[in-house]
DONULUM-517597 format. One record per residue (C-alpha): residue number from 0; x negated, y negated, z; residue in one letter. Coordinates in nm, 3 decimals. Example, Ala and Ser with C-alpha at 12.3 -4.5 7.8 and 13.67 -1.06 7.14 Angstrom:
# residues 2
+-----+---------+---------+---------+---+
|   k |       u |       v |       w | r |
+-----+---------+---------+---------+---+
|   0 |  -1.230 |   0.450 |   0.780 | a |
|   1 |  -1.367 |   0.106 |   0.714 | s |
+-----+---------+---------+---------+---+
END
This chain:
# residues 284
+-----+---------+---------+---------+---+
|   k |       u |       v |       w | r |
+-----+---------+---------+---------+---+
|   0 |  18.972 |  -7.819 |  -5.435 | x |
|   1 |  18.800 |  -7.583 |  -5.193 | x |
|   2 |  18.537 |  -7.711 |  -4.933 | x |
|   3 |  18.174 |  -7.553 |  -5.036 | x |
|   4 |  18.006 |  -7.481 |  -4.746 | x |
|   5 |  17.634 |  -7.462 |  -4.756 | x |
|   6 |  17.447 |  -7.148 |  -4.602 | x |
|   7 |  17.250 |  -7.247 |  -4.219 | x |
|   8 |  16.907 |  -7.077 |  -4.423 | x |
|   9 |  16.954 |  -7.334 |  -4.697 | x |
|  10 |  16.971 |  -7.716 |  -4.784 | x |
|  11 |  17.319 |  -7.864 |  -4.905 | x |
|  12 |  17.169 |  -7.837 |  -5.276 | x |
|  13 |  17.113 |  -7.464 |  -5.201 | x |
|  14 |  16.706 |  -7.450 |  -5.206 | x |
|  15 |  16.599 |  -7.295 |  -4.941 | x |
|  16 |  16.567 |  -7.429 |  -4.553 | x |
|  17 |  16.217 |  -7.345 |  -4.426 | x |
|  18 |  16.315 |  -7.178 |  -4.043 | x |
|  19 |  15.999 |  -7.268 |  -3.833 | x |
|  20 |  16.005 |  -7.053 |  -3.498 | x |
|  21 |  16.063 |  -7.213 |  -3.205 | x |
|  22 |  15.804 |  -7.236 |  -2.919 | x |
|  23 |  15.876 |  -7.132 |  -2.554 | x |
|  24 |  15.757 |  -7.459 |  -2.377 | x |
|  25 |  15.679 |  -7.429 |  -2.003 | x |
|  26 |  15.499 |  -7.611 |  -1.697 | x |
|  27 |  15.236 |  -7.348 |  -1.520 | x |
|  28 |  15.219 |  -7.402 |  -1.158 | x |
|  29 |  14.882 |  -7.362 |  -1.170 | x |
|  30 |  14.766 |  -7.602 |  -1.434 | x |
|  31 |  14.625 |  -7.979 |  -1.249 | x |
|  32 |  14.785 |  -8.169 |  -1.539 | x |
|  33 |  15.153 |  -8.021 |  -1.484 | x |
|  34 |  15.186 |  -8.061 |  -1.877 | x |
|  35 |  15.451 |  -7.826 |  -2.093 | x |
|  36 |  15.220 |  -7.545 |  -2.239 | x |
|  37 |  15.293 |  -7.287 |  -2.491 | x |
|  38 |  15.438 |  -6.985 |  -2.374 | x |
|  39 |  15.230 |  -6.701 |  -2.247 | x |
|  40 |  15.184 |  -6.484 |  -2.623 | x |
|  41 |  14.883 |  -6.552 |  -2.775 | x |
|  42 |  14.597 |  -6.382 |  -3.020 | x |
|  43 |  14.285 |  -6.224 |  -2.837 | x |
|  44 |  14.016 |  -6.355 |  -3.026 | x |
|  45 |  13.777 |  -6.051 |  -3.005 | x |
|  46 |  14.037 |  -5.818 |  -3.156 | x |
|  47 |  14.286 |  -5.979 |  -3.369 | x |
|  48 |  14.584 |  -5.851 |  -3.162 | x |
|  49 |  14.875 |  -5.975 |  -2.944 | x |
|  50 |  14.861 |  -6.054 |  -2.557 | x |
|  51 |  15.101 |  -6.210 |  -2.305 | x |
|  52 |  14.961 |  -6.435 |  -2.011 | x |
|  53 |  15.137 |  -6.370 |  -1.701 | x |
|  54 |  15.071 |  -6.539 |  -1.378 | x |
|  55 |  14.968 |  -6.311 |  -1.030 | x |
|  56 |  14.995 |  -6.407 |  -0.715 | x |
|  57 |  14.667 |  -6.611 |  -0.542 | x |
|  58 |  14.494 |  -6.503 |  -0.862 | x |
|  59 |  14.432 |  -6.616 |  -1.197 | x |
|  60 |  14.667 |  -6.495 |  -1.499 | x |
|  61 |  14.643 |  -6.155 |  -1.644 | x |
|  62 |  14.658 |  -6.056 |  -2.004 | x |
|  63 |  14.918 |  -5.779 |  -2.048 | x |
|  64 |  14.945 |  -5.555 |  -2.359 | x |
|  65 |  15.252 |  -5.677 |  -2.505 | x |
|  66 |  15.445 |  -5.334 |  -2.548 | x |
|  67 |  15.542 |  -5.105 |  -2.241 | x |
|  68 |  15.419 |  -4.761 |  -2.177 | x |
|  69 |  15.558 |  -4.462 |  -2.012 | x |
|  70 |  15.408 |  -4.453 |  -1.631 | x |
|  71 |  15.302 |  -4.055 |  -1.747 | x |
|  72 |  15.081 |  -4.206 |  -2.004 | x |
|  73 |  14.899 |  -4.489 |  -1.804 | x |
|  74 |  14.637 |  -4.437 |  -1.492 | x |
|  75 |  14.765 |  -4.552 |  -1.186 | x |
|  76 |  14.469 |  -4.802 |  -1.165 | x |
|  77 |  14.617 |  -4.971 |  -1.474 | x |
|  78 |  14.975 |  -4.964 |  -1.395 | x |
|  79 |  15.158 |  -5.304 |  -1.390 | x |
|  80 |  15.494 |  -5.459 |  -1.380 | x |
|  81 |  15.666 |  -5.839 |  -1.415 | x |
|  82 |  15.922 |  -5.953 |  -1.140 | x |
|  83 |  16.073 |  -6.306 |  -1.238 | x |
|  84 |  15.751 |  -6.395 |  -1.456 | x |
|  85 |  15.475 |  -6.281 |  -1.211 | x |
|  86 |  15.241 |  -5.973 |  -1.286 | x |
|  87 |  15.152 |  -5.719 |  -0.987 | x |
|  88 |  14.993 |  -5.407 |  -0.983 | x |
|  89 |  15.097 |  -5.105 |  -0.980 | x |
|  90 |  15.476 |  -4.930 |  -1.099 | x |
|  91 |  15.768 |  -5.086 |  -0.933 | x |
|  92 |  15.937 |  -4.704 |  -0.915 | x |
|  93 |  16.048 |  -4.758 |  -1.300 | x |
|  94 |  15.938 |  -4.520 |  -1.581 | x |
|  95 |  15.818 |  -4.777 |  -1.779 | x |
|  96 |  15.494 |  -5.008 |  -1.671 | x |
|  97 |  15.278 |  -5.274 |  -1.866 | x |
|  98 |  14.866 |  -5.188 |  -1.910 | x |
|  99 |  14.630 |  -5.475 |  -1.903 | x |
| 100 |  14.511 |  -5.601 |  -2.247 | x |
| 101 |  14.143 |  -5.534 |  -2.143 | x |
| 102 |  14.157 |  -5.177 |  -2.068 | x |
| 103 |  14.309 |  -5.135 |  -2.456 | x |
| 104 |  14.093 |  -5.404 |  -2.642 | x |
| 105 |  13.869 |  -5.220 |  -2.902 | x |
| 106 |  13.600 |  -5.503 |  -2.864 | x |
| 107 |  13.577 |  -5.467 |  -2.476 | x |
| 108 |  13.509 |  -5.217 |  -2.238 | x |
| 109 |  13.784 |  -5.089 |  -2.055 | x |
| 110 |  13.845 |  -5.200 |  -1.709 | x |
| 111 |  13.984 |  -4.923 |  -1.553 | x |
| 112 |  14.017 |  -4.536 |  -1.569 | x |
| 113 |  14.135 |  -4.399 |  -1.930 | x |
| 114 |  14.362 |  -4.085 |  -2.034 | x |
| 115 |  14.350 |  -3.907 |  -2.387 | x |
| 116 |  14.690 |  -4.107 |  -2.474 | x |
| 117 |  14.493 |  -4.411 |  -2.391 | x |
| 118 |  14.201 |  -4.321 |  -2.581 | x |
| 119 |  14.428 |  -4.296 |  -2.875 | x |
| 120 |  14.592 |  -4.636 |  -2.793 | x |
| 121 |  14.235 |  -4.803 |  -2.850 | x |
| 122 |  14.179 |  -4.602 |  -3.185 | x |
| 123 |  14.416 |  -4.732 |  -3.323 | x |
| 124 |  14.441 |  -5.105 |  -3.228 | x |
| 125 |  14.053 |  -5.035 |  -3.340 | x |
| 126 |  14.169 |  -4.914 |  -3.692 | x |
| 127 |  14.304 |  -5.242 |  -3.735 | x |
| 128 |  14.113 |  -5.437 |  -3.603 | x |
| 129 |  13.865 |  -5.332 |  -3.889 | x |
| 130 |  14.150 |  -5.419 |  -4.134 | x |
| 131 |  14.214 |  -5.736 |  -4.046 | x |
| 132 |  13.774 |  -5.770 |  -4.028 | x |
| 133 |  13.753 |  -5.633 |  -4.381 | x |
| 134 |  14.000 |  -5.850 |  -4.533 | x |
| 135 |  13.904 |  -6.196 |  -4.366 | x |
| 136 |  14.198 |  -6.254 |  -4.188 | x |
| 137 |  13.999 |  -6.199 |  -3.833 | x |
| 138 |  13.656 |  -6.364 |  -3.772 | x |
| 139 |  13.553 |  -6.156 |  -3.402 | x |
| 140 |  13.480 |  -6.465 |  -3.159 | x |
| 141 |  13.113 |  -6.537 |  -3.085 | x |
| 142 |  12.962 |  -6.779 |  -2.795 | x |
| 143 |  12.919 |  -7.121 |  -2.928 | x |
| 144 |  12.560 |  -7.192 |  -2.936 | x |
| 145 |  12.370 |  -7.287 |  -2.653 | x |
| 146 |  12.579 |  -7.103 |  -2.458 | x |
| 147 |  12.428 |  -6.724 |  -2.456 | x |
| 148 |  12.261 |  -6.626 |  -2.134 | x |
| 149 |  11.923 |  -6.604 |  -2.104 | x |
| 150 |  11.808 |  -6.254 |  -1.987 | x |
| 151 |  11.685 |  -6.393 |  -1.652 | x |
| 152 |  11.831 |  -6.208 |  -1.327 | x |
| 153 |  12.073 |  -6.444 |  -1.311 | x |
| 154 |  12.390 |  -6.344 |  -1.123 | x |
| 155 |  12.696 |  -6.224 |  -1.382 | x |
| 156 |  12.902 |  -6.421 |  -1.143 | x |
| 157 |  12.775 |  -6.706 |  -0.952 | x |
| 158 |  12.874 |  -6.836 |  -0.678 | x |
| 159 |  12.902 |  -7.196 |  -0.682 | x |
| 160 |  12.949 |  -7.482 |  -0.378 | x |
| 161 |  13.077 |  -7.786 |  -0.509 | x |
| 162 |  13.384 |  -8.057 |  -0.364 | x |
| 163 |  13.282 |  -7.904 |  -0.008 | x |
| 164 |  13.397 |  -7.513 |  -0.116 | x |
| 165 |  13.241 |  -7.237 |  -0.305 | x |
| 166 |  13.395 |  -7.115 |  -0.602 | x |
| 167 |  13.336 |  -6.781 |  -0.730 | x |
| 168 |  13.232 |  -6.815 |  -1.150 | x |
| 169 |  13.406 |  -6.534 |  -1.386 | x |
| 170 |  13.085 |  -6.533 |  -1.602 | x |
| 171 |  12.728 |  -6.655 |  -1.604 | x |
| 172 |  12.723 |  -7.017 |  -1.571 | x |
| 173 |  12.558 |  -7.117 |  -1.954 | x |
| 174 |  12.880 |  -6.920 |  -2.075 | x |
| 175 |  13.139 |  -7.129 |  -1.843 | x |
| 176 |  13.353 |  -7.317 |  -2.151 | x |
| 177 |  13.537 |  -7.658 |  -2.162 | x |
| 178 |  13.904 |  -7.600 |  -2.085 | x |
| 179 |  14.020 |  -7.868 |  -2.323 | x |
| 180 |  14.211 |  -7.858 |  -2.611 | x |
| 181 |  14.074 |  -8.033 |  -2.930 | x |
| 182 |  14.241 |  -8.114 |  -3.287 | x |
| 183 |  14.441 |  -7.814 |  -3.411 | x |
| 184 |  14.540 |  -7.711 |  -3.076 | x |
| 185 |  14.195 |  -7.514 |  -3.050 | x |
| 186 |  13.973 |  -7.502 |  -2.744 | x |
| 187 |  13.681 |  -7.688 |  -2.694 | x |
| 188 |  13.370 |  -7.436 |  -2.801 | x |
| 189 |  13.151 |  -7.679 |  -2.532 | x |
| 190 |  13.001 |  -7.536 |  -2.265 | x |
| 191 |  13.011 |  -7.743 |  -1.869 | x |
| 192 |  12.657 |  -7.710 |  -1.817 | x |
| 193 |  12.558 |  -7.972 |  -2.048 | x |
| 194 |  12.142 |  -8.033 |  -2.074 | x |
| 195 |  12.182 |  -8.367 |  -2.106 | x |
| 196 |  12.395 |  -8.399 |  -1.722 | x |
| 197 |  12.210 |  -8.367 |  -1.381 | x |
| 198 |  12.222 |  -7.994 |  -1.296 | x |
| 199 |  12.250 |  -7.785 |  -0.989 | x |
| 200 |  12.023 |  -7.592 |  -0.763 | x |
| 201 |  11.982 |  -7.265 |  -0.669 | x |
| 202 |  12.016 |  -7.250 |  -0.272 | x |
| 203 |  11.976 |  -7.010 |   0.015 | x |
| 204 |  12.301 |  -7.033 |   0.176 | x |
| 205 |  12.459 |  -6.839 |   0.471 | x |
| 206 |  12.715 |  -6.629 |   0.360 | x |
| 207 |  13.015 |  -6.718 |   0.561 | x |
| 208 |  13.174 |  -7.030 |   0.504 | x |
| 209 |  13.414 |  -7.317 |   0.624 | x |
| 210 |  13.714 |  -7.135 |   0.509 | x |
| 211 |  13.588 |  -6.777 |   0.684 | x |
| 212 |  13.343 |  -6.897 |   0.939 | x |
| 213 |  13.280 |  -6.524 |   1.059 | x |
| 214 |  12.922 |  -6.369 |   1.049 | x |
| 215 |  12.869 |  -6.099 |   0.794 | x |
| 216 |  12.496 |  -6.025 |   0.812 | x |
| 217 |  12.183 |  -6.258 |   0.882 | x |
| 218 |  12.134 |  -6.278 |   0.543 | x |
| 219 |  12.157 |  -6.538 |   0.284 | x |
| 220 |  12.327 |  -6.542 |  -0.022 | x |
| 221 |  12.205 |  -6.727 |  -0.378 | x |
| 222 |  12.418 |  -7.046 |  -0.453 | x |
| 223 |  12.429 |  -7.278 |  -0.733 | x |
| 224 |  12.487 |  -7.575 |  -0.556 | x |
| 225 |  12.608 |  -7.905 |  -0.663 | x |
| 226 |  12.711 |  -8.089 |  -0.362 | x |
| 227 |  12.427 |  -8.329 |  -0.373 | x |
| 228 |  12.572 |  -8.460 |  -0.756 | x |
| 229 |  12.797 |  -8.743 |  -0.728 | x |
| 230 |  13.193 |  -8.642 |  -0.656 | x |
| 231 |  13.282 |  -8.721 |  -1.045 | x |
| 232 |  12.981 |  -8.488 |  -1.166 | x |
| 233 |  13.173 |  -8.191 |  -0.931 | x |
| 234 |  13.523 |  -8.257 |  -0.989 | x |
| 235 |  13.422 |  -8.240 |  -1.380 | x |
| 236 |  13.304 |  -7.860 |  -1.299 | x |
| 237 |  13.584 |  -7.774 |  -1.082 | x |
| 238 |  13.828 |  -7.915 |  -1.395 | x |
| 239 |  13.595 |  -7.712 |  -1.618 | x |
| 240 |  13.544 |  -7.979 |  -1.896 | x |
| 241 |  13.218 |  -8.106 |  -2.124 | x |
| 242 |  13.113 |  -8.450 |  -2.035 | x |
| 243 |  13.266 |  -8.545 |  -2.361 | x |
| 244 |  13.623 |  -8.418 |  -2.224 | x |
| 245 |  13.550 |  -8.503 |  -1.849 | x |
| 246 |  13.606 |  -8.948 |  -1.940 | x |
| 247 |  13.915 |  -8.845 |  -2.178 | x |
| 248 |  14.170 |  -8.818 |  -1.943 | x |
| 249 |  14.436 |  -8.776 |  -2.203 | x |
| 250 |  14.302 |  -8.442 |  -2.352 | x |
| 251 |  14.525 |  -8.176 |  -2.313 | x |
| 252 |  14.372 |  -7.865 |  -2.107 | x |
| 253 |  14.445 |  -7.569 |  -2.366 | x |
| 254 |  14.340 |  -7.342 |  -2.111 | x |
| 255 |  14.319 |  -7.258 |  -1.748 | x |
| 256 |  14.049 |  -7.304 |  -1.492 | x |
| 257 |  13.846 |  -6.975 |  -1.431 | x |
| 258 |  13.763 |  -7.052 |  -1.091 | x |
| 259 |  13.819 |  -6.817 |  -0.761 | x |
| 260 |  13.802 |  -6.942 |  -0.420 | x |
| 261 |  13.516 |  -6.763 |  -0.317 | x |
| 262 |  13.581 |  -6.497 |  -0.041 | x |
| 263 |  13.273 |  -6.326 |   0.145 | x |
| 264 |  13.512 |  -5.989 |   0.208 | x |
| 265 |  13.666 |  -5.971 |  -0.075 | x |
| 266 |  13.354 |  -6.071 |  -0.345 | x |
| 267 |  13.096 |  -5.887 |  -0.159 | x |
| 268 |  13.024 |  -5.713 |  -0.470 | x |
| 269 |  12.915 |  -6.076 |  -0.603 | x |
| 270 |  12.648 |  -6.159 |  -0.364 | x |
| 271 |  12.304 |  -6.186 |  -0.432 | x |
| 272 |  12.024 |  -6.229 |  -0.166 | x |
| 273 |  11.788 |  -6.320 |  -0.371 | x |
| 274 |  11.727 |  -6.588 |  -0.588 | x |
| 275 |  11.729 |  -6.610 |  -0.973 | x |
| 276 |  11.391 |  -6.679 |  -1.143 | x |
| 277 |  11.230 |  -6.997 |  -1.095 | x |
| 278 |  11.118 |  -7.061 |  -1.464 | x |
| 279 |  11.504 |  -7.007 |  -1.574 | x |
| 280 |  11.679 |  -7.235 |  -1.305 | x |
| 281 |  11.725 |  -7.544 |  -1.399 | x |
| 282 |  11.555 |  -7.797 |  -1.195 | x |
| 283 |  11.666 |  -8.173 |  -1.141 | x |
+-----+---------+---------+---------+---+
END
């Protein structure tokens, strides 16, 4: 009698063994909760296609197309390449260089200078991106409502002072979304500035501050300002949460904090001397 010996892709009855793939786990040094997260490969949710998250140094992560391109092919703008996990600009002398997801994504403008090989890059990821549209496998990502902004001269990019530092904002405040994650590992669609919690104030602040105490100009810059809200109302904006997600401590973050520590050298394109339009602020 010979030993039967099962196959590894099947049971010992011989139906077959479902294989599900295996997630790369890890712990980002940048998230506050220090839990495992899924690796950095996810779907962009404008276009339907692939990205990989990598972290950069002092900044937040990048999204990097996922395939590499020849350094002929790819403005020098948009050249970059990984060293033990971390993204930085530019080649590193190699022939081969990775192009931000942003300056390829169909749905988005692209954020830096283009060649005719990266023209027909974008084509063709757009050529799919109607297929996958047309047959109802991708549904393009929308704001969730209540969160559009209003056109009302308010800054693209607010500065905000809040836990005694100013954070610069990566989009309009009403589109600033919860960072936690919800059932079926999806993000929360809420947005932080909740009507129903006390809101900021739009403020005439000088532009240097604790952390660069140098004098720019006599001028004064516009700043949301929420230093006068109690310290649990700013640490739940500088976590990013809804009040729903701010009291449930045990809810995952899915996603991480948009926030920049606001410098007055380097974000001089972000300030505004003037401030937004009094029947759009929100008032306490």
């Amino acid at each position: 009698m010979y030993p039967k010996h099962t196959p590894a892709g099947r049971h010992w009855d011989g139906s077959p063994r479902p294989l599900h793939p295996r997630r790369r786990l890890q712990v980002a040094a940048h998230s506050p909760t220090r839990l495992l997260r899924h690796g950095p490969s996810r779907i962009c949710r404008r276009c339907g296609h692939r990205l990989d998250l990598y972290p950069r140094p002092n900044q937040p992560p990048i999204a990097l197309h996922p395939t590499e391109l020849t350094v002929q092919s790819v403005p020098v703008t948009c050249r970059w390449h990984l060293s033990s996990g971390t993204a930085y600009p530019h080649d590193d002398g190699s022939d081969w260089c990775r192009i931000p997801h942003a300056a390829l994504c169909p749905a988005l403008t692209p954020s830096c200078q283009t060649s005719p090989h990266i023209n027909a890059l974008r084509r063709q990821l757009a050529v799919c991106t109607r297929r996958l549209i047309d047959t109802g496998r991708l549904t393009p990502a929308t704001p969730a409502p209540g969160t559009q902004p209003a056109a009302t001269g308010h800054p693209a990019r607010p500065v905000v002072n809040m836990l005694l530092g100013r954070y610069l904002a990566e989009g309009p405040l009403e589109c600033i979304r919860c960072v936690a994650q919800i059932r079926h590992r999806q993000r929360c669609p809420h947005p932080v500035l909740h009507p129903d919690s006390p809101a900021g104030t739009w403020r005439l602040l000088p532009t240097g501050t604790a952390r660069r105490p140098i004098r720019l100009t006599d001028t004064l810059m516009a700043v949301y300002d929420l230093s006068f809200l109690p310290h649990t109302e700013q640490r739940r904006w500088r976590i990013q949460r809804c009040p729903a997600h701010a009291v449930l401590t045990a809810a995952a973050d899915l996603a991480v904090t948009t926030w920049q520590i606001f410098d007055p050298l380097r974000h001089a394109t972000h300030v505004h001397t003037r401030l937004p339009h009094p029947t759009a602020s929100r008032r306490r």
